[in-house]
C-alpha positions as CSV (number, residue, x, y, z in Angstrom):
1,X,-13.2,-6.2,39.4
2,X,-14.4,-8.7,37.2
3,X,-13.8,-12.2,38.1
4,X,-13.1,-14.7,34.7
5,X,-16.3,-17.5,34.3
6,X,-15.4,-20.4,33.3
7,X,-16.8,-22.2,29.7
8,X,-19.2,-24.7,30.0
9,X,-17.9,-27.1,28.1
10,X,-18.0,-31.3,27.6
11,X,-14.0,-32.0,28.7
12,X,-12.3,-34.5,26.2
13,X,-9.2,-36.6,27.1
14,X,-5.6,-35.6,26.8
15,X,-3.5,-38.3,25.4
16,X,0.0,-39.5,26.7
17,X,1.5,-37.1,24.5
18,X,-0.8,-34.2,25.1
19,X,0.1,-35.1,28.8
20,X,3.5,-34.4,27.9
21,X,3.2,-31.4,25.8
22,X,1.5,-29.7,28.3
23,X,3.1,-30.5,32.1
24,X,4.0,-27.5,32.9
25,X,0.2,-26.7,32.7
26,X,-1.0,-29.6,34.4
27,X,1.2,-29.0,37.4
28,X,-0.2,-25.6,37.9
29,X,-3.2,-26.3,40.5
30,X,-4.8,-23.5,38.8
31,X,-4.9,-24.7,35.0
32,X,-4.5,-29.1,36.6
33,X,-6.0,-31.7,34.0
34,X,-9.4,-30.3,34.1
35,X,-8.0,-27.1,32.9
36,X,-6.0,-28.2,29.9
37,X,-9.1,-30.2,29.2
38,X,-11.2,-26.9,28.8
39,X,-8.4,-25.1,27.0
40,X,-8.7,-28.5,24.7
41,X,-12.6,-28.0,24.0
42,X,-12.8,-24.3,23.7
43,X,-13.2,-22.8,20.4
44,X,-11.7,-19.4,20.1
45,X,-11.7,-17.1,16.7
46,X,-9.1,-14.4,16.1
47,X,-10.9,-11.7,14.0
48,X,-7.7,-10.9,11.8
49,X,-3.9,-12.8,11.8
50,X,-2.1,-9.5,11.5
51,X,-0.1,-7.5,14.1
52,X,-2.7,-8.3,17.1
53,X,-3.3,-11.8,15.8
54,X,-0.1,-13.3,15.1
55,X,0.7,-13.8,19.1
56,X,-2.4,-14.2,19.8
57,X,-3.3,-17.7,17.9
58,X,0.2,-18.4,17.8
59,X,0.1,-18.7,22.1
60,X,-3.5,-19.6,22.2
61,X,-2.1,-22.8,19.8
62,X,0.5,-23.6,22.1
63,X,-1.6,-23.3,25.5
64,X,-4.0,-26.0,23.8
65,X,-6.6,-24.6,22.9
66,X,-8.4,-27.1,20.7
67,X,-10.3,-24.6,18.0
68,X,-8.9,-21.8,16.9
69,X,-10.5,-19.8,13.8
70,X,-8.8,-17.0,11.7
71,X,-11.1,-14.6,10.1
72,X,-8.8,-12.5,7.2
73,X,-8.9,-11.7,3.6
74,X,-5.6,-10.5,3.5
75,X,-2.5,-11.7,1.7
76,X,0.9,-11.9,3.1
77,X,3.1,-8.8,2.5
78,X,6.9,-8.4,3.3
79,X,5.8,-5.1,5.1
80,X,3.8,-7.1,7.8
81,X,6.9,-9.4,8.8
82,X,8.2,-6.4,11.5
83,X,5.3,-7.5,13.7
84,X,3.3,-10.3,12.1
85,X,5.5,-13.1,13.4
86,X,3.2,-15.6,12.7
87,X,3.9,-14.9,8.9
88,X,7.6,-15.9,7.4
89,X,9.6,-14.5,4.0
90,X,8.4,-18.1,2.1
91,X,4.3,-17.2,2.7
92,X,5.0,-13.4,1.5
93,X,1.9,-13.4,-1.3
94,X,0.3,-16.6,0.5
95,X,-3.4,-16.1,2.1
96,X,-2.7,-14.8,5.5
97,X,-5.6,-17.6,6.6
98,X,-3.1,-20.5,4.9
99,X,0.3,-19.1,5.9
100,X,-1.0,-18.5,9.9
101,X,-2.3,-22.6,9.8
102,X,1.3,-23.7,8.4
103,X,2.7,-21.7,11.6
104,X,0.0,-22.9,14.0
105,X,0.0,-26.4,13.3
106,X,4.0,-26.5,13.1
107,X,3.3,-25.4,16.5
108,X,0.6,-27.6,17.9
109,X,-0.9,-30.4,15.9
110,X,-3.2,-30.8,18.3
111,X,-4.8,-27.2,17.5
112,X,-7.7,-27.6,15.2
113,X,-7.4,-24.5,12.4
114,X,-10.7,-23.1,11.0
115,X,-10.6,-20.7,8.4
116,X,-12.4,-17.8,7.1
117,X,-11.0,-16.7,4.4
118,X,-13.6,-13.6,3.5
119,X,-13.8,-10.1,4.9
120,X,-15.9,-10.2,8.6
121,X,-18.7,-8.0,7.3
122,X,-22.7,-7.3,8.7
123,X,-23.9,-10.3,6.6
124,X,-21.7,-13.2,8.0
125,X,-20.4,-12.1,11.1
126,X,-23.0,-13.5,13.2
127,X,-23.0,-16.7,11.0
128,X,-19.5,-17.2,12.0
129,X,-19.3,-16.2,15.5
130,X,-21.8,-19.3,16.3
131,X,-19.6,-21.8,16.4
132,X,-17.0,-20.0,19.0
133,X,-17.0,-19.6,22.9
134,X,-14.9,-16.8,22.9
135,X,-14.0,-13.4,20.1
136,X,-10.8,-12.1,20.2
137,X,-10.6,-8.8,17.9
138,X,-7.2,-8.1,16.5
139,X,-7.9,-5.3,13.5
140,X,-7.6,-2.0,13.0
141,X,-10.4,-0.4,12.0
142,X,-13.3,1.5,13.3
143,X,-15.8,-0.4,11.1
144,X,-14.6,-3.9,12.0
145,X,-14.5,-3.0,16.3
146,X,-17.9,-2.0,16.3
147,X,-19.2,-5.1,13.9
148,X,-16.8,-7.2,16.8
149,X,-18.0,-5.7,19.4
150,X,-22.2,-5.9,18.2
151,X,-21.8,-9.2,17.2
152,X,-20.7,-10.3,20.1
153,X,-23.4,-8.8,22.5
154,X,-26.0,-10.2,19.9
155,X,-24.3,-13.2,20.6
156,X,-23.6,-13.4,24.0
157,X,-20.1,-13.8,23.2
158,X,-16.8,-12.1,25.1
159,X,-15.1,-9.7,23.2
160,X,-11.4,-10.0,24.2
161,X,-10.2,-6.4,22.5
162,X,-6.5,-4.8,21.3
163,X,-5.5,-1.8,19.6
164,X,-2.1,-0.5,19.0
165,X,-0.6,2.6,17.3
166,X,3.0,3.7,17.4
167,X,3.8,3.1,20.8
168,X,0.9,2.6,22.8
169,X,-1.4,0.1,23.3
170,X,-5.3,-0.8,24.6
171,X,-6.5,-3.8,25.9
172,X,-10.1,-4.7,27.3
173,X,-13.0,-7.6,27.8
174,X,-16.0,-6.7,26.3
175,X,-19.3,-7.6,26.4
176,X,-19.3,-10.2,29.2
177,X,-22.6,-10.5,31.2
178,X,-22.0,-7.5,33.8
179,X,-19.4,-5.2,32.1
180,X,-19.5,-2.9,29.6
181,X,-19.1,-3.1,25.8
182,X,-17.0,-1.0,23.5
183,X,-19.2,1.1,22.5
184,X,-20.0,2.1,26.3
185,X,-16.4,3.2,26.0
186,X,-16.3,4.6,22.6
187,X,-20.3,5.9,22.0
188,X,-19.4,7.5,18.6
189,X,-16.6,6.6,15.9
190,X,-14.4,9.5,15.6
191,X,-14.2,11.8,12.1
192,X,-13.3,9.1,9.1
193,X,-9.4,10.3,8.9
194,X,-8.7,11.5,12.3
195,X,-6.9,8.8,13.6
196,X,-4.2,7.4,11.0
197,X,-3.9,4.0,10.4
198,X,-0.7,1.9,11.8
199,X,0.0,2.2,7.6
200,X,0.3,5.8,7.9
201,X,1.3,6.7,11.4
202,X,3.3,3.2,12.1
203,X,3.8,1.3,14.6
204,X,6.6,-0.3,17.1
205,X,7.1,-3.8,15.7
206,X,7.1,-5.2,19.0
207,X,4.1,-3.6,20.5
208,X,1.2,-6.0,19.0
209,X,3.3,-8.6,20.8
210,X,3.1,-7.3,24.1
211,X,-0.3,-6.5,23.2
212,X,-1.6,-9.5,21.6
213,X,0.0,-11.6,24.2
214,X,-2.4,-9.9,27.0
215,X,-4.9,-10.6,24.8
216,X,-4.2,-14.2,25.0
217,X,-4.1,-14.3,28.8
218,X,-7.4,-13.1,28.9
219,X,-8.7,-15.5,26.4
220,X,-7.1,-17.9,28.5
221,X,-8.6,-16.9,31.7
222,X,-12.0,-16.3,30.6
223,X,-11.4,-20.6,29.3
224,X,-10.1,-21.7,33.0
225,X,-12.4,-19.3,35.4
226,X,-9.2,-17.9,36.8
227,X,-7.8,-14.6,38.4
228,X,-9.8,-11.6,37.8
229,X,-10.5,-10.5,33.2
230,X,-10.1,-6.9,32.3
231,X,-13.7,-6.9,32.3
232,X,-15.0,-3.5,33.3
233,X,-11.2,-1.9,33.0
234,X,-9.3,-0.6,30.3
235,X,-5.4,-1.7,30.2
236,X,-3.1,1.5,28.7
237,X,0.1,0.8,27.4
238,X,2.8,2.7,26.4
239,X,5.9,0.9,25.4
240,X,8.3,4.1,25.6
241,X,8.2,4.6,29.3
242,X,6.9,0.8,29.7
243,X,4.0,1.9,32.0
244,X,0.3,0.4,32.4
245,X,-2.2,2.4,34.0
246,X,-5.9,0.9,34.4
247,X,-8.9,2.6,34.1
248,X,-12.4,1.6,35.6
249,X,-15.3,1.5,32.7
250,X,-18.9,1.8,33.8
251,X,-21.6,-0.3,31.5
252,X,-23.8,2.2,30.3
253,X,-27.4,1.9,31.0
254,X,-28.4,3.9,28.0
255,X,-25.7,2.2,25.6
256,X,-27.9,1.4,22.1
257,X,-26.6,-2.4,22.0
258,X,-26.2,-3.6,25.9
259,X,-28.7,-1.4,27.7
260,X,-31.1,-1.6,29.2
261,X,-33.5,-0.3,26.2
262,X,-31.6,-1.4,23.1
263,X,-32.1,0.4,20.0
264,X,-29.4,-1.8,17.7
265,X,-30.6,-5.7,17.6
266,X,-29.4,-6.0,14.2
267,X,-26.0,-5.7,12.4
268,X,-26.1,-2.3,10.4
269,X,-24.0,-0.8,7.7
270,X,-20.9,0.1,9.8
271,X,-19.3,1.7,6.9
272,X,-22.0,4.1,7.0
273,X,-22.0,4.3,10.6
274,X,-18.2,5.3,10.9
275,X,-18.6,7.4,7.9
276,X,-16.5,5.8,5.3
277,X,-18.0,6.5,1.9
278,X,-18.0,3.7,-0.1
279,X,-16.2,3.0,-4.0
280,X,-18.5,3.6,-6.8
281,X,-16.7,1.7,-8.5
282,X,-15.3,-2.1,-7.7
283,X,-11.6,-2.6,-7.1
284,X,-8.9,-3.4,-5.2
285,X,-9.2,-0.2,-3.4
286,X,-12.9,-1.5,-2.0
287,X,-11.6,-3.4,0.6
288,X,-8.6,-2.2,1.4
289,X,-9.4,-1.0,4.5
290,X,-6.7,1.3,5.5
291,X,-6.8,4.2,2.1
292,X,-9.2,6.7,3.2
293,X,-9.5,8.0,-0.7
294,X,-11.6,5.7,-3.0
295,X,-10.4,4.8,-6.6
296,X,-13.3,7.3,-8.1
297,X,-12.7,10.8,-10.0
298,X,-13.4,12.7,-7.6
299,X,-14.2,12.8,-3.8
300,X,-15.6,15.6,-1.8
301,X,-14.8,18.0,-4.5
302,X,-10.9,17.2,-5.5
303,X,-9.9,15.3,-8.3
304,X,-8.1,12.3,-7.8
305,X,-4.8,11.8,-10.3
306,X,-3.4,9.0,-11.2
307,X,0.5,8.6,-11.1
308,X,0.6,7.5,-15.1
309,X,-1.2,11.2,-15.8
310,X,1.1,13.1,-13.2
311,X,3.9,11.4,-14.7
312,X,2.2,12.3,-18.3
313,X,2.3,16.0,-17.3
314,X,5.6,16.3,-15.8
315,X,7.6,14.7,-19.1
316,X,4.8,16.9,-20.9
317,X,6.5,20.1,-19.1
318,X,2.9,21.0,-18.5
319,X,2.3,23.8,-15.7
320,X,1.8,21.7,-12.7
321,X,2.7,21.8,-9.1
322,X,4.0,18.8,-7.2
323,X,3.5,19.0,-3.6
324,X,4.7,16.3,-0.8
325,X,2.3,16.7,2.7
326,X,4.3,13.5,4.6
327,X,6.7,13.5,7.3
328,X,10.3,14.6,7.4
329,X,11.6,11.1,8.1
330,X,9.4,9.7,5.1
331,X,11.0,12.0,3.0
332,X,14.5,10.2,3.9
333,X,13.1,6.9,3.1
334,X,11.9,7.6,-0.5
335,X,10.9,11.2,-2.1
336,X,10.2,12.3,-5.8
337,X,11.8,15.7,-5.2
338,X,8.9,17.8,-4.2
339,X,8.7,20.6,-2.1
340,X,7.7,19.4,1.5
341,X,5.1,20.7,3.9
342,X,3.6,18.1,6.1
343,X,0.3,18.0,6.3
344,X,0.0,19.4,10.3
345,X,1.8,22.2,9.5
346,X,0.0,22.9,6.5
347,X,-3.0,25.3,7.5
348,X,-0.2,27.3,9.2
349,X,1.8,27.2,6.0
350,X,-0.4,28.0,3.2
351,X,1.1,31.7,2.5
352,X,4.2,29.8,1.6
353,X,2.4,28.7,-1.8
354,X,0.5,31.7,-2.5
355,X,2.5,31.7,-5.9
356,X,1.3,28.6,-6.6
357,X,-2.1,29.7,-7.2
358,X,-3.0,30.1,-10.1
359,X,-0.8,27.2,-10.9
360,X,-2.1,23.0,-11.0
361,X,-1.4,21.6,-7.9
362,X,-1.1,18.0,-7.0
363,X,-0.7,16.8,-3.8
364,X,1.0,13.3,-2.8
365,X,1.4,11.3,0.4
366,X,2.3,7.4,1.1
367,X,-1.0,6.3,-0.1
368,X,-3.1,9.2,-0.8
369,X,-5.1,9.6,2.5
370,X,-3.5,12.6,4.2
371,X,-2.7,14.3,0.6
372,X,-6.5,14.2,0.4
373,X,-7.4,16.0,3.2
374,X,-4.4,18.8,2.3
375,X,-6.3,19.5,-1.0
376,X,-9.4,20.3,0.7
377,X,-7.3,22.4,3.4
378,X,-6.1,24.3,0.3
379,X,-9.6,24.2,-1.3
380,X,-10.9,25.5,1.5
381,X,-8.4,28.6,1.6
382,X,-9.6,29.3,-2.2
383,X,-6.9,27.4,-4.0
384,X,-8.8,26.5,-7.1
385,X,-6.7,23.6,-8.8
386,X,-5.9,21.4,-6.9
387,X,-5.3,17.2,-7.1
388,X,-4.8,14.3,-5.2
389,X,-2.5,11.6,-6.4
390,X,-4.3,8.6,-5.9
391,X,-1.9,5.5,-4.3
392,X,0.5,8.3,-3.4
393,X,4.1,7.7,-3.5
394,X,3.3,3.7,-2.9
395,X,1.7,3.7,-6.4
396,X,4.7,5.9,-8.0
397,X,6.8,3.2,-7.1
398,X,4.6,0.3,-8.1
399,X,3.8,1.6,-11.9
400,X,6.2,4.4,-12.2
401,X,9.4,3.6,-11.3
402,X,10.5,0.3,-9.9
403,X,13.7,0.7,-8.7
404,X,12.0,3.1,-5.1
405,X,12.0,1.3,-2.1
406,X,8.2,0.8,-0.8
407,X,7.9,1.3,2.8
């Protein structure tokens, strides 16, 4: 097991209040004065201040660490106050970067807030990741983890690493000296779509804390030189029976960033890499990271809808086919009246709408992701027109009618 390396680091002086605001550290032999002094000079950024980074640079603020950075481009949304406690009801439409600093130094005014207001991408990431001792990545996306996770071996920096979905979580060091880095764990990004976002598939509100707040101890570690880092295991979580199991990871010798004959020494195109085709055209839709349809006419061969021509069509009376692909319990929450299949059950299923045929048919979702990939299910089984609504049922609500609920 790995053992956590301390920083090297000049030590600054605690004040009388510092002293004060952190005893209960100081009278730890483990953390003492020279300890809170190295959790004062370290410089930590928290790639995203969402789910994952909300306890994360809130307890990292509080434990003293002197630097903390927030990398996000995100604004506040009333949806991410379930689990992004480091947001409140007055920042909703606020930057994420400026409503996490208001939390963080209400918290500590001691903590030093730096941020980055701009989307972590190939050209700045390692720019930014300079300046920091230690990387703690808190998004959720394929293309970020691997920029993270590069970034920091061409760096030489730790990679302290979450995920979450639903109910379970991952945590993990990365990239340290001797253990492996995530893409010895995870060689290849899985098929663009496979695995939903927490957007689509959700996620338990309290499970980025538990997770986050891991992440944090390791950060924490890796500062002091204590106890032994996750480095070289891999923490599983799942909140519904409350049970960790820990799995041993191997560095890979042949891994194209940390082995022992690189073939990646440069940032690359990770959208490219993960398979995530890109907008042709620019909009908001370019950098949301979490819709897997593009705001184009078409992609891969169905054509995308929008909600103001469905709605067009439907008050027309025109011949069209309305077709829901979500989940049951989504359907409680808000529906349109369409018929419902959801979209696992649909390859099974598609001899139910063998009178639809002939007919237009438009399928919707939450945001237009998983109604995309039913249209090409029913393409592929030689339905002829069929449509995605673009935004899905989100973007019903938001132009169509007001009065839905958004979930």
């Amino acid at each position: 097991m790995a053992t956590a390396t301390p920083l090297e680091i000049e030590l600054p002086t605690l004040s009388n209040d510092e002293i004060s605001r952190y005893s209960r550290h100081l009278i730890l032999p483990e953390v003492g004065m020279e300890g809170q002094q190295k959790l004062k000079a370290a410089k930590v950024l928290c790639v995203g201040t969402g789910g994952l980074g909300a306890p994360l640079a809130l307890y990292l603020a509080a434990a003293g660490v002197g630097t903390i950075g927030l990398v996000d481009f995100d604004t506040v949304d009333a949806s991410n106050l379930q689990r992004q406690i480091i947001h409140s009801t007055a920042t909703v439409g606020k930057l994420k970067v400026d409503s996490a600093e208001i939390m963080l130094k209400g918290l500590n005014p001691y903590t030093n807030v730096v941020k980055h207001n701009t989307m972590l991408t190939s050209a700045n990431a390692l720019e930014i990741f300079r300046d920091y001792d230690i990387i703690a990545d808190g998004t959720d996306n394929f293309q970020t983890r691997y920029l993270v996770n590069d970034a920091c071996v061409l760096t030489g920096k730790p990679n302290v690493y979450g995920s979450i979905f639903r109910f379970e979580g991952q945590a993990s060091v990365f990239a340290t000296e001797d253990a492996p880095c995530y893409r010895c764990l995870y060689p290849e990004p899985p098929p663009p779509g496979l695995v939903p976002s927490c957007a689509e598939g959700g996620v338990l509100g309290i499970l980025p804390g538990l997770v986050g707040v891991i992440q944090a101890t390791e950060v924490i570690k890796l500062i002091l030189g204590i106890g032994e880092s996750l480095a070289g295991r891999l923490l599983l979580i799942d909140a519904l029976t409350m049970k960790f199991r820990t799995l041993k990871l191997r560095k890979n010798p042949d891994c194209p960033v940390c082995g022992t004959h690189p073939t990646v020494t440069a940032l690359i195109d990770y959208d490219q890499f993960c398979g995530i085709q890109k907008p042709a055209t620019v909009g908001p839709l370019e950098v949301e990271r979490d819709k897997a349809v593009a705001d184009v006419p078409v992609v891969d061969g169905i054509p995308q809808i929008a909600v103001q021509e469905l709605k067009r069509r439907l008050d027309a009376h025109e011949d069209v086919f309305v077709l829901d692909v979500r989940e049951p319990h989504e359907v409680k929450i808000v529906n349109i009246g369409a018929p419902l299949i959801p979209l696992g059950q649909l390859a099974n299923r598609v001899g139910e709408l063998e009178a639809e045929r002939n007919r237009n048919i438009v399928i919707h979702c939450k945001s237009g992701a998983r109604s995309q990939k039913a249209a090409l299910i029913l393409k592929n089984a030689g339905f002829t027109h069929v449509e995605n609504l673009a935004g899905g049922i989100l973007a019903w609500a938001e132009k169509i009618d007001p009065t839905l609920p958004k979930y």
